[in-house]
Steps between C-alpha positions, in 0.01 A plus 500: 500500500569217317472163592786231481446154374802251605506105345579318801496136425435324137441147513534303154171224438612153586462204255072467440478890642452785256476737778781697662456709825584888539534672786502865479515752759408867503678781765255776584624770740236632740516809741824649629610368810765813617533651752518883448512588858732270662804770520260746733378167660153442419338301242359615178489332139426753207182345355636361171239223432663333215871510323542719198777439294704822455605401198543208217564133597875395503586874592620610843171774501299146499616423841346875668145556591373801239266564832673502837852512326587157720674209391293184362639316789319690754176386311291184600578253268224268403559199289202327315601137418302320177560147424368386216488251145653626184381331228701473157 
């Protein structure tokens, strides 16, 4: 799976500063969250413990699980938010 990085906020350095703040965020999705059984009325997910891309990034394969076959939706999302300094 490959991980996403997203520039969220870019502040420019004020008069004196010569450092800028970044904020980037990475989307990791977890375990499938489905579930299987709900049209015989019980409960069961599939046991998919992390999304696998199906296929390339900016393809519609990217948005299927190559493991449980779900969509990336029914995936916990995680985000992972890192502030930091950029220097120039």
């Amino acid at each position: 799976m490959r991980k996403r990085q997203v520039v969220l906020r870019r502040q420019e350095p004020s008069e004196g500063s010569t450092t800028s703040s970044l904020t980037v965020r990475t989307v990791r999705y977890a375990e499938c969250q489905k579930n299987h059984a709900a049209s015989i009325g019980g409960y069961a997910v599939d046991g998919c413990r992390e999304f696998m891309a199906s296929g390339e990034e900016g393809t519609a394969a990217a948005l299927t699980c190559a493991a449980c076959n779900c969509h990336r939706n029914d995936h916990r999302r995680e985000v992972e938010v890192d502030v930091g300094n950029e220097r120039p």
